[in-house]
MARBA-3410 file (N, C-alpha, C, O; in Angstrom, 1 decimal):
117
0.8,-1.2,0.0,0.0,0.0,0.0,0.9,1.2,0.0,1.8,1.4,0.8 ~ 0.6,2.2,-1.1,1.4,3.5,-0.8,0.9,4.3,-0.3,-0.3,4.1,-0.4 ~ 1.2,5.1,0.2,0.0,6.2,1.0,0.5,7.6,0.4,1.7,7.8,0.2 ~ -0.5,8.5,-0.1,-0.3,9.6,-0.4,-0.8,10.9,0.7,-1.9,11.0,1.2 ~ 0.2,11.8,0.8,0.0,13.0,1.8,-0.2,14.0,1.0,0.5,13.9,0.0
-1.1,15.0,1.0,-1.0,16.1,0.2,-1.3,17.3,1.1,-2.0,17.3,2.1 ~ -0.5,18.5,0.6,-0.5,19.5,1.2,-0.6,21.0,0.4,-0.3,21.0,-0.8 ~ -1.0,22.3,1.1,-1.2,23.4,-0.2,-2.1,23.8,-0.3,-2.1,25.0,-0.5 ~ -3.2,23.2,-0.2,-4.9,23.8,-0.1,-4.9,25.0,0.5,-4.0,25.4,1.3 ~ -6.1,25.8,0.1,-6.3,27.1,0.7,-7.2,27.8,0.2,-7.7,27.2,-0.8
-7.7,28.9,0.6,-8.5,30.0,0.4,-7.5,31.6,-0.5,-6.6,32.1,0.0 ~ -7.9,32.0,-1.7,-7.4,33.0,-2.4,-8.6,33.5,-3.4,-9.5,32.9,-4.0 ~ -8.2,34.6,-3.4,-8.9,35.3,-4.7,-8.7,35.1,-5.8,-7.8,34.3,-6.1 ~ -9.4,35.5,-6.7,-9.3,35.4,-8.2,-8.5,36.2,-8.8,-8.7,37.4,-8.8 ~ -7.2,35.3,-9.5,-5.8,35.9,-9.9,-4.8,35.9,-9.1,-4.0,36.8,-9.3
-4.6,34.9,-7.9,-4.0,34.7,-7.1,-3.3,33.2,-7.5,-3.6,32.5,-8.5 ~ -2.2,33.0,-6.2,-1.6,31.5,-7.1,-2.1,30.6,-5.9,-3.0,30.8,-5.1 ~ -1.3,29.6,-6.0,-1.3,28.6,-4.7,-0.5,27.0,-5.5,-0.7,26.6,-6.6 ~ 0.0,26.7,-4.7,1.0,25.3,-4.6,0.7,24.5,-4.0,0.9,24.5,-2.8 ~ 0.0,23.2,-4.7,0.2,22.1,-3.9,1.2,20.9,-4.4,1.8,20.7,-5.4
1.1,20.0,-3.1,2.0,19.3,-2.9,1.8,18.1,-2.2,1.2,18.2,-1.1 ~ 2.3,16.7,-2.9,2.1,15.4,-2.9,3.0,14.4,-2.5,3.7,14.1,-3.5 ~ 3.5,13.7,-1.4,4.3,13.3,-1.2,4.0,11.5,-1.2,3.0,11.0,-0.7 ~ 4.8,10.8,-1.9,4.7,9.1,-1.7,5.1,8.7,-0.5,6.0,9.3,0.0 ~ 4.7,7.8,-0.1,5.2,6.5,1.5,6.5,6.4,1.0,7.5,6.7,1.7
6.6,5.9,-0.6,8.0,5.0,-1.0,8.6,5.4,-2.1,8.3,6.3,-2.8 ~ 9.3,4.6,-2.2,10.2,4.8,-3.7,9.3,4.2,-4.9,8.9,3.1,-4.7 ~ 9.1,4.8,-5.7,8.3,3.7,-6.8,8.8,3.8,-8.0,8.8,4.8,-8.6 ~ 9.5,2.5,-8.6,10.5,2.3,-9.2,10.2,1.8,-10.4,11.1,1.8,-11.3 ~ 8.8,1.1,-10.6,7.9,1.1,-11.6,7.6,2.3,-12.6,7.9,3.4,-12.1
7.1,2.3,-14.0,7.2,3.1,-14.6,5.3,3.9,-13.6,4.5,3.2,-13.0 ~ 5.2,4.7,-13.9,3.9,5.6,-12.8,3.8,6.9,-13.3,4.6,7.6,-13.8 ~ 2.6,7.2,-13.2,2.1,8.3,-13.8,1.5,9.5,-12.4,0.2,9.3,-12.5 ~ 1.7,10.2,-11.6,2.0,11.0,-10.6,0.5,12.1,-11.0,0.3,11.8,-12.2 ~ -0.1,12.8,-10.7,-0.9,13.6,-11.2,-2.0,14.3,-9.9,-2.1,13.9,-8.7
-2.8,15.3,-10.6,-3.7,15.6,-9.7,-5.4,15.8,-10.5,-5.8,16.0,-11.6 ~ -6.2,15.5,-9.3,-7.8,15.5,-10.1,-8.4,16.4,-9.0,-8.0,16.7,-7.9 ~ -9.7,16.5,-9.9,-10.5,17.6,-8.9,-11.6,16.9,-9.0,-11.9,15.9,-9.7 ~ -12.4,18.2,-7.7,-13.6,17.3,-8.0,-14.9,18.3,-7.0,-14.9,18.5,-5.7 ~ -15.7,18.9,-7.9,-16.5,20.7,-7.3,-17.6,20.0,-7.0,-17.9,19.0,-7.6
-18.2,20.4,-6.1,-19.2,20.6,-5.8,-20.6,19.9,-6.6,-21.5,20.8,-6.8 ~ -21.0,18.7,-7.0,-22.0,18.2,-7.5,-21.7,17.7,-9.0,-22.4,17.2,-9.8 ~ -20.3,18.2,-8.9,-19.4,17.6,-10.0,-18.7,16.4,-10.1,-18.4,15.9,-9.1 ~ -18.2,15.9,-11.3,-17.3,14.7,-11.6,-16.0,14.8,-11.2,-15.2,15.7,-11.5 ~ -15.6,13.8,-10.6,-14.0,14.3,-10.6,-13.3,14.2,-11.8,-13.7,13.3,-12.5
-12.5,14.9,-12.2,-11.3,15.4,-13.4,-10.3,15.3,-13.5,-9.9,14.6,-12.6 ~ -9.4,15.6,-14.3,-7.8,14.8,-14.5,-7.7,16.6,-14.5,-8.4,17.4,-15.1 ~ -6.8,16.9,-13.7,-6.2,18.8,-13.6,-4.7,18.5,-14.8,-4.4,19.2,-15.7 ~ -4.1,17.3,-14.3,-2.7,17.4,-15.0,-1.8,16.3,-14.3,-2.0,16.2,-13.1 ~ -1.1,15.6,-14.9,-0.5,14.2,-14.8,0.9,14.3,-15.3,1.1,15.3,-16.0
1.9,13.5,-15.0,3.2,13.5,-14.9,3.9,11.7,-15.2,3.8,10.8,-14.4 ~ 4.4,11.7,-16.3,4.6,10.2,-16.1,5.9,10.3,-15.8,6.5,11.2,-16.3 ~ 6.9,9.2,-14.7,7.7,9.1,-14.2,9.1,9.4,-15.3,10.1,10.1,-14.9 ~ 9.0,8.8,-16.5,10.0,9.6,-17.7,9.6,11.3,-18.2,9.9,11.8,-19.3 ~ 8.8,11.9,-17.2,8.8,13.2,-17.7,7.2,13.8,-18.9,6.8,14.8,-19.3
6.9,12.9,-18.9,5.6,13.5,-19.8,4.4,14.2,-19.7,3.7,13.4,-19.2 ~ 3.8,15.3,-19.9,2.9,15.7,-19.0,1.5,16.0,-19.7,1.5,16.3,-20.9 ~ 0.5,16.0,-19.1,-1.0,16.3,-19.6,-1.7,17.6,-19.0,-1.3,17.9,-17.9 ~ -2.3,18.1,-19.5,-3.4,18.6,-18.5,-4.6,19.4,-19.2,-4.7,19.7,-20.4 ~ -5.3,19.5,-18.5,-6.6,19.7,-18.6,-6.6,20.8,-19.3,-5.8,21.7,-19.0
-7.8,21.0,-20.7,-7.8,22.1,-21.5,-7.8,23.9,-20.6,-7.3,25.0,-20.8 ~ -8.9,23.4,-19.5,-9.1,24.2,-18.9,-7.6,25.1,-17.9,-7.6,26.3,-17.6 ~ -6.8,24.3,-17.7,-5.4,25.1,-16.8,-4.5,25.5,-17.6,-3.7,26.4,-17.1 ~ -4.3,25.0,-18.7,-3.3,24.9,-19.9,-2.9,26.6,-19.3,-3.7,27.4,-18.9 ~ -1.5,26.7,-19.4,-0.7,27.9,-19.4,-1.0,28.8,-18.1,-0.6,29.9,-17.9
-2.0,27.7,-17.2,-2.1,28.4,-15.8,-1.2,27.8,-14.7,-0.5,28.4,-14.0 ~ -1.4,26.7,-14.8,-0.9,25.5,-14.0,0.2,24.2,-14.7,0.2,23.7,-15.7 ~ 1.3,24.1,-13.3,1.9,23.6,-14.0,2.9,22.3,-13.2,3.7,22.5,-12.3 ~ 2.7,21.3,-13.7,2.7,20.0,-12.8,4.6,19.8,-13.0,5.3,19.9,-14.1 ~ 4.9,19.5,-11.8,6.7,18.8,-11.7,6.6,17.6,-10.9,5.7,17.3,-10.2
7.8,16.8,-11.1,8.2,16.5,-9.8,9.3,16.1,-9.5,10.0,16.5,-10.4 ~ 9.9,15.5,-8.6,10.8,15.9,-8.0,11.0,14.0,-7.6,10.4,13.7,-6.5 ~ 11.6,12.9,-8.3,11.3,11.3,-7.7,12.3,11.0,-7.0,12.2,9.9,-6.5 ~ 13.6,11.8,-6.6,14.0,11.3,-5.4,13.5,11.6,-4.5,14.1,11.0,-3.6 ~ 12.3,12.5,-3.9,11.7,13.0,-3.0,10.2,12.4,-3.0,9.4,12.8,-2.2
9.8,11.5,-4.0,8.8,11.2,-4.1,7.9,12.2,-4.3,6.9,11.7,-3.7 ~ 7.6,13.3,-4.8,7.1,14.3,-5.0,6.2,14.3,-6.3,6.5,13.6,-7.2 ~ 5.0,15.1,-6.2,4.8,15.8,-7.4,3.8,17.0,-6.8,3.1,16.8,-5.9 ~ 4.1,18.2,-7.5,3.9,19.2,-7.2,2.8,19.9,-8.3,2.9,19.5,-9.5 ~ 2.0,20.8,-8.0,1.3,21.6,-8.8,1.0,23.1,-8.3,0.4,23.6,-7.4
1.8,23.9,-9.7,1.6,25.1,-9.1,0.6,26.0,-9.7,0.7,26.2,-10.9 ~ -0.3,26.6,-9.2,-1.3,27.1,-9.8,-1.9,28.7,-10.2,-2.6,29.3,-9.4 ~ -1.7,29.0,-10.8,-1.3,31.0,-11.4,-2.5,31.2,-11.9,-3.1,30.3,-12.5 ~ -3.0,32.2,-11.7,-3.8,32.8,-12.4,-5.5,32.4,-11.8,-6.6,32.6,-12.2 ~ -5.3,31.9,-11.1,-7.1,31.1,-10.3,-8.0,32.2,-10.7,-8.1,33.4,-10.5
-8.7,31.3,-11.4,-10.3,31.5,-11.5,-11.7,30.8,-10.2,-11.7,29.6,-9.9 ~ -12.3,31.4,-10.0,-13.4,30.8,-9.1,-13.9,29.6,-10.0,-14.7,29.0,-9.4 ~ -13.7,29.1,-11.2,-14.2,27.8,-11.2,-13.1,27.1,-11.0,-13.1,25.9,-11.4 ~ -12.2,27.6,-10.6,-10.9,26.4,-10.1,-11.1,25.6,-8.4,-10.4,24.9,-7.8 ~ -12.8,26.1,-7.9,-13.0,25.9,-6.5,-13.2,24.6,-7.0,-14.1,24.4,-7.8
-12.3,23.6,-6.3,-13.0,22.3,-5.7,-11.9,21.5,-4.9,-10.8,22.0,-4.6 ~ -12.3,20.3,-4.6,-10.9,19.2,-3.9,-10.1,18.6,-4.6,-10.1,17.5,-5.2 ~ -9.2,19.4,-4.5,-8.0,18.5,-5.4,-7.4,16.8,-4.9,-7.5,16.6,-3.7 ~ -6.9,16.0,-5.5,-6.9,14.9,-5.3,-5.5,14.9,-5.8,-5.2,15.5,-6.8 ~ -4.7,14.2,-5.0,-3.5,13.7,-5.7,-3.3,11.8,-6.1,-3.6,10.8,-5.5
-2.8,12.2,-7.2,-3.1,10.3,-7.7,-1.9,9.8,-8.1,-1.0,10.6,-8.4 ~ -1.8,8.7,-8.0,-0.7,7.8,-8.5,-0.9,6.2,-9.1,-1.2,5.3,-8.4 ~ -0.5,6.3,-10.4,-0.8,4.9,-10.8,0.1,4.6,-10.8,0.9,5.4,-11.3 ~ 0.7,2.9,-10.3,2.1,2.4,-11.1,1.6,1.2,-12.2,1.0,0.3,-11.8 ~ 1.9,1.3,-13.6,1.9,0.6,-14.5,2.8,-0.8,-14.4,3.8,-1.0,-13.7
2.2,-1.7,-15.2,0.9,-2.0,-16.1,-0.1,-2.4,-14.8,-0.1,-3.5,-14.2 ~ -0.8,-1.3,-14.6,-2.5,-1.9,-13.6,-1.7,-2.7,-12.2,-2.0,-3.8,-11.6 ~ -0.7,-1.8,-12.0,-0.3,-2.3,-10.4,-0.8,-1.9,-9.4,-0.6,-2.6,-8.4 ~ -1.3,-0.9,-9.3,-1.8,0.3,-8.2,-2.3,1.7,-8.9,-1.8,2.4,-9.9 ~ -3.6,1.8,-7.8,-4.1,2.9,-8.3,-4.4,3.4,-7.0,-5.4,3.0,-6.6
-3.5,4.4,-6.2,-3.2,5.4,-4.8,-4.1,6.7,-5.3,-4.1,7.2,-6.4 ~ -4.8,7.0,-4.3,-5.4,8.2,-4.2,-4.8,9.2,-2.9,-4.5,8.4,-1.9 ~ -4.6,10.2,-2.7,-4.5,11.2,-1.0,-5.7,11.6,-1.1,-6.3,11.7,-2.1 ~ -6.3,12.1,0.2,-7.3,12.3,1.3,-8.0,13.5,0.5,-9.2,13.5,0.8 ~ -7.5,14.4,-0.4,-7.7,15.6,-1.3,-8.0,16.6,-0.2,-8.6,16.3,0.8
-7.5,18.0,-0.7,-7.2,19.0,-0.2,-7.9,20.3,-1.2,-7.6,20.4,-2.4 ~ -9.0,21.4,-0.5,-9.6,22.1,-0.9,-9.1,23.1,-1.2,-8.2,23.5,-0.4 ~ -9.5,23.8,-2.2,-8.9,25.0,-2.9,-10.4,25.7,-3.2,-11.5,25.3,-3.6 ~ -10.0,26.9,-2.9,-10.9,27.8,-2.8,-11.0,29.1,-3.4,-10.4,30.0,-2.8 ~ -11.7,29.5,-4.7,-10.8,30.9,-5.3,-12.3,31.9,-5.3,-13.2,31.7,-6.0
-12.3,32.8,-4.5,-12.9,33.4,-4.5,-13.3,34.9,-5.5,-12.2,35.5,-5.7 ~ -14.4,35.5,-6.1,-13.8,36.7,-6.9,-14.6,37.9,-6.7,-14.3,39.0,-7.2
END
């Protein structure tokens, strides 16, 4: 079992930034795809932006050139920094982690983000 911590959530205005942050239990040495999802208020949860362990990255049409996913695998990390918030950026972020092929699929506790305007 890996356990995912996440941290960064908060309360900000509209055009404000904020950083969150995801930390793994372990080393995962498997190829893995690191990312974060949301999930508003009577809404679906969403893919925000993904990271595969060689570097590759996704994200949602909606953050494109706002938000911007790293990470950091000696630290077990993946990070998302977030610029420019819009109030429909309010919901619970989720940090995820798959290790390939269909080894694990880790969720963290998700952490609220809040952009007021």
């Amino acid at each position: 079992q890996v356990y995912l911590v996440e941290s960064g959530g908060g309360s900000v205005q509209a055009g404000g930034s904020l950083r969150l942050s995801c930390a793994a239990s372990e080393s995962i040495f498997r190829i893995n795809v690191m990312g974060w999802y949301r999930q508003a208020p009577g809404g679906q949860r969403e893919l925000v932006a993904h990271m595969v362990s060689g570097g590759a990255t996704n994200y949602a049409d909606s953050v494109k050139g706002r938000f911007t996913i790293s990470r950091d695998n000696g630290k077990n990390t993946v990070l998302l920094q977030m610029n420019s918030l819009k109030p429909e950026d309010t919901a619970v972020y989720y940090c995820n982690l798959k290790i390939l092929p269909n080894v694990g699929d880790y969720w963290g506790q998700g952490t609220q983000v809040t952009v007021s305007s």
